[in-house]
C-alpha positions in Angstrom: 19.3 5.2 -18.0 15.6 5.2 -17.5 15.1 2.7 -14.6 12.1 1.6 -12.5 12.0 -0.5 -9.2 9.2 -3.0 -9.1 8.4 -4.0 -5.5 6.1 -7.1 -5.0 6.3 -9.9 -2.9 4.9 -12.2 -5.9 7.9 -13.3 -8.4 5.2 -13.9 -11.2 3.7 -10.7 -10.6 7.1 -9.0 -11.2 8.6 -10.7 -13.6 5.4 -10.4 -16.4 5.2 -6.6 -15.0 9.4 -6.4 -16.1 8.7 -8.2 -19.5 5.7 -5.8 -20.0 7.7 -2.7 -19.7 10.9 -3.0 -21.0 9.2 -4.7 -24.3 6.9 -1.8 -24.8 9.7 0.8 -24.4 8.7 2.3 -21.2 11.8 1.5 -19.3 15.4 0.4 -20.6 15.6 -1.6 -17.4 12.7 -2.9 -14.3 14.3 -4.2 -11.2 12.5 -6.4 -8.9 12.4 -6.3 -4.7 10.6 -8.7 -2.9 10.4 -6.7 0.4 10.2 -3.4 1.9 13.9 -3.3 3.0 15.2 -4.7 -0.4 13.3 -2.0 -1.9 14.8 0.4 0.5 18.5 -0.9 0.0 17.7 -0.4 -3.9 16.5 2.8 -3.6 20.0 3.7 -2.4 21.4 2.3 -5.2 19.8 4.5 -8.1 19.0 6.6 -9.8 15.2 5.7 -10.5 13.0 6.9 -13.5 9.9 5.5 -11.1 8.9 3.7 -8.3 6.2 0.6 -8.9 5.0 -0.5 -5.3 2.5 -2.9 -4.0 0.9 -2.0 -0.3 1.0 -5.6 0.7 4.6 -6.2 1.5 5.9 -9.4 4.2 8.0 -7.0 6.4 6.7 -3.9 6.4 3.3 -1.7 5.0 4.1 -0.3 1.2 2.8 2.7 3.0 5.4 2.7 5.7 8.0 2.1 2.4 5.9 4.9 0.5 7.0 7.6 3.3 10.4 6.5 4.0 11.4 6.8 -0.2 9.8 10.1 -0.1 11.6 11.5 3.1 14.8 10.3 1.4 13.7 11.4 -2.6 10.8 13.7 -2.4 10.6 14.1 -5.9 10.9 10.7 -7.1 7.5 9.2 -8.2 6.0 6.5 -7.0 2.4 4.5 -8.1 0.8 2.1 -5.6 -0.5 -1.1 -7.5 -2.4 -3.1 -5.1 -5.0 -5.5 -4.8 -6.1 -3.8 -1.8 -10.1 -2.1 -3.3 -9.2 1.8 -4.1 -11.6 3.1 -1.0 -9.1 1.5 1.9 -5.9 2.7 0.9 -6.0 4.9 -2.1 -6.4 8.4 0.1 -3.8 7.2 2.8 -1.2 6.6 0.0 -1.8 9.8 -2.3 -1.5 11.6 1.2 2.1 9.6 1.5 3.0 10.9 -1.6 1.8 8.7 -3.8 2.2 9.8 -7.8 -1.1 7.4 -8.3 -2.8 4.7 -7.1 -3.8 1.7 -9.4 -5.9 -1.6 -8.4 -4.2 -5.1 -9.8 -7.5 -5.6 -11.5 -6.1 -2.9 -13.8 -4.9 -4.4 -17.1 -2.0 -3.8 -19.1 -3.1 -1.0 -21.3 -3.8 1.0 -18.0 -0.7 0.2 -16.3 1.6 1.6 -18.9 -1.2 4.6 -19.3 -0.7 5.4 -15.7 3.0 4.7 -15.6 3.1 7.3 -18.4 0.6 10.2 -17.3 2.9 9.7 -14.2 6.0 9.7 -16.3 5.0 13.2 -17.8 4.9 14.8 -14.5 1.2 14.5 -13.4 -0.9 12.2 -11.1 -2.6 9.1 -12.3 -6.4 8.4 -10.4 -8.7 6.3 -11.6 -12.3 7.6 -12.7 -13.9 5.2 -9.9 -11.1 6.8 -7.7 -11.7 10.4 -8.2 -15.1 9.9 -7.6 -14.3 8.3 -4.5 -12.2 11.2 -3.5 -15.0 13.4 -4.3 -17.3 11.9 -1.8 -14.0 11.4 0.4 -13.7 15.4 0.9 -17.6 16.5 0.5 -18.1 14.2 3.2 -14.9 13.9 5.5 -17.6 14.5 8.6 -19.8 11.2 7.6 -16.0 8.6 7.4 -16.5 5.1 9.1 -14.7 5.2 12.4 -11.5 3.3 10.8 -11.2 6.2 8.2 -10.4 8.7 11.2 -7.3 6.4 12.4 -3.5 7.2 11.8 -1.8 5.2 9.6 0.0 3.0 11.7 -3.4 2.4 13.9 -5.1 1.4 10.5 -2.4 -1.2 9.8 -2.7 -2.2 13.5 -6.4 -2.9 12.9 -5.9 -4.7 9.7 -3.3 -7.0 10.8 -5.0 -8.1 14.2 -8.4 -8.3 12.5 -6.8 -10.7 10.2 -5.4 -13.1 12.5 -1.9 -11.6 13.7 -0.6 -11.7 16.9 0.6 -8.4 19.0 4.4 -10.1 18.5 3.8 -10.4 14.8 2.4 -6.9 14.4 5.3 -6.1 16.1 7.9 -7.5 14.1 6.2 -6.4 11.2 5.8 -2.6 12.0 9.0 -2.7 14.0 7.6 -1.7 17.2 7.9 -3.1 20.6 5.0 -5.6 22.0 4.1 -3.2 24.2 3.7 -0.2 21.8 1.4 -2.1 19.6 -0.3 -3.3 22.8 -1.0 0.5 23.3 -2.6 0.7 19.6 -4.5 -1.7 20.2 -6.2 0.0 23.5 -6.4 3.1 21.0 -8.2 1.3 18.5 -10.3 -0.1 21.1 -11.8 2.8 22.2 -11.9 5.1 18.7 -13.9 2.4 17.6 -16.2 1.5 20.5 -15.4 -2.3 20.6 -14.8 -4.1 23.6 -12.3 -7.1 22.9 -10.7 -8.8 19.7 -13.1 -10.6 18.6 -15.3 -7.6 18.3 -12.3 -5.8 16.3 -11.9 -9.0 14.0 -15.6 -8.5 13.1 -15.5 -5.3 12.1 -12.3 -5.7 10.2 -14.7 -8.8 8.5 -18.3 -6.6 8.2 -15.9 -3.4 7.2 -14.4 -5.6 4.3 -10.7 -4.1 5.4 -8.7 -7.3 4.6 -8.6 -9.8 1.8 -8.8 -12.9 4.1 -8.5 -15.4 1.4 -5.5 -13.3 0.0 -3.8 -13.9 3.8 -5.0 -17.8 3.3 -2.7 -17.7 0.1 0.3 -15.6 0.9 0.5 -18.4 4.2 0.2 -21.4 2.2 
């Protein structure tokens, strides 16, 4: 049975994705997960054709969720959807293990395109995004400050730029307080600010979070 896992914290988003799919023939059944651990429990339950995974997730990074499938099924392929602009989390997530990485902008014809190039065995990136990674290796000594960060320190930045407390970074990333209080001295320094409302602006100048998207996901 050819089965893929559509992870999204937006029901609407999932659903029409589901309809999409299964009427076109791609898949003979898309099953939804609102979180990073549902997706993880489902991912026991397979098997999977594909994996369908936003980066935006209420419990934990898709990124984080991106490494842990892959540990556990290293051949099973996965393509990040995301609203998030290709230039802030593209590169980290094909270096995750990502099969492709696809903007929510996209529309339909292009998702089932990339689901398909992926499908056959072979990466989906946009043209916008190979250029991007073009420039991203010609110029690896020219990257922003933030582009030099680990993972977790990049997630770190985004979600206390955007508002978050240390404890709600920490329940997020499962981490003690005082870890994330440590990335947060790391983050600090690599990027020569002095206090939080310094990092908050250059999360803001640096374009790194969709503020308005936070507003809605709150409401």
């Amino acid at each position: 049975m050819s089965r893929i896992l559509l992870v999204d914290d937006h029901s609407a988003i999932r659903q029409g994705i589901a309809q999409l799919l299964v009427s076109r023939g791609l898949f003979v059944e898309a099953v939804e997960a609102s979180t990073g651990a549902e997706a993880l429990a489902h991912i026991e339950r397979g098997p999977w054709a594909m994996v369908l995974l936003d980066i935006s997730l209420p419990d934990m990074s898709g990124v984080e969720v991106l490494r842990r499938v892959k540990r556990r099924l290293p051949n099973l392929p996965v393509l990040v959807f995301s609203m998030y602009r290709e230039d802030q989390y593209a590169v980290r997530a094909l270096k995750a293990g990502a099969a492709g990485y696809l903007s929510k902008t996209a529309n339909a014809n292009e998702l089932t395109a990339a689901l398909s190039q992926i499908a056959a065995g072979r990466k989906y990136v946009s043209a916008s995004l190979a250029e991007a990674l073009a420039d991203y290796v010609s110029a690896d000594a020219d990257q922003l400050p933030h582009e030099k960060l680990s993972n977790r320190e990049y997630q770190t930045l985004c979600m206390l730029g955007s508002g978050k407390r240390l404890t709600d970074v920490a329940n997020v990333l499962s981490l003690s307080v005082k870890t994330v209080s440590v990335y947060r001295s790391r983050l600090l320094e690599k990027l020569g600010l002095s206090n939080n409302a310094e990092l908050t602006y250059y999360v803001m100048r640096n374009h790194l979070v969709d503020l308005g998207a936070n507003r809605t996901n709150a409401a």
